[in-house]
C-alpha positions, 0 to 999 in steps of 0.5 A: 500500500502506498504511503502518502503525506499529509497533503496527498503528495507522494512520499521521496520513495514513491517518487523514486519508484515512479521514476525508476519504473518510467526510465526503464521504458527508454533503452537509450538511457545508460543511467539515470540519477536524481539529485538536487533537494529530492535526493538531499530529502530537503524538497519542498511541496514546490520543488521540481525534480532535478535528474541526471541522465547518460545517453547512449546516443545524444537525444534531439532538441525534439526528444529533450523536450518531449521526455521532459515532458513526459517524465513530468506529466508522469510524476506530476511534478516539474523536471529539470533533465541534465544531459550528463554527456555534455555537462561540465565537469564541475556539474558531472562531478556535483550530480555525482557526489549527491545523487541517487541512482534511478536506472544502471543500465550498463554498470561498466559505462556507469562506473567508466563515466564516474572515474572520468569525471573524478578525474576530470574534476581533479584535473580541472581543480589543479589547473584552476587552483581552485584547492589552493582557492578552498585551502586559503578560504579555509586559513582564513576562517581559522584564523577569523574565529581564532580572534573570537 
């Protein structure tokens, strides 16, 4: 028996299963996975659902759209879809820190994707020097509370 909050929505789990159910009807996608405030389990009523997805071969504009569409006529939710295969490294790294997994496909293409964007990230961190960046912000907000 489904479980549904106080105001008739569906629970995080439901959710998932809904979406989990739908993505397997499409075999073009590789994986799937959803992130944002439903994945951190902070939504709210309002919040859109924010989902990840690899393509084994890239969707037209047309399709985008329509399974934009589709996903959000099925959850009755709004959806935002990210196309993780040309996503940026910073937005592919994020997604994969703080997803969850709706769909696995293939695992081996799953697991190749994750350790390229590990690497890309730190590569991209290094060139940029964004961790000496973080490091330095860090210094300076031991040595702020240290006056305290």
């Amino acid at each position: 028996m489904a479980v549904h909050t106080t105001s008739g929505e569906l629970t995080m789990p439901e959710v998932v299963e809904q979406l989990k159910e739908k993505l397997r009807e499409y075999p073009n996608i590789m994986f799937a996975l959803l992130f944002g405030s439903h994945a951190k389990a902070c939504q709210r009523a309002s919040s859109d659902l924010d989902i990840a997805l690899f393509f084994k071969q890239p969707l037209s504009g047309l399709d985008f759209l329509y399974l934009i569409n589709e996903l959000s006529d099925y959850t009755k939710k709004e959806v935002d879809l990210v196309l993780l295969n040309s996503a940026s490294v910073f937005l592919r790294h994020q997604v994969m820190k703080h997803s969850v997994r709706l769909l696995v496909r293939d695992m081996v293409i799953y697991r190749k994707f994750r350790e390229q964007t590990i690497t890309n990230y730190n590569t991209y961190k290094f060139v940029s020097g964004m961790g000496r960046y973080n490091r330095q912000v860090f210094r300076n907000m031991d040595l702020k509370s240290q006056k305290y």
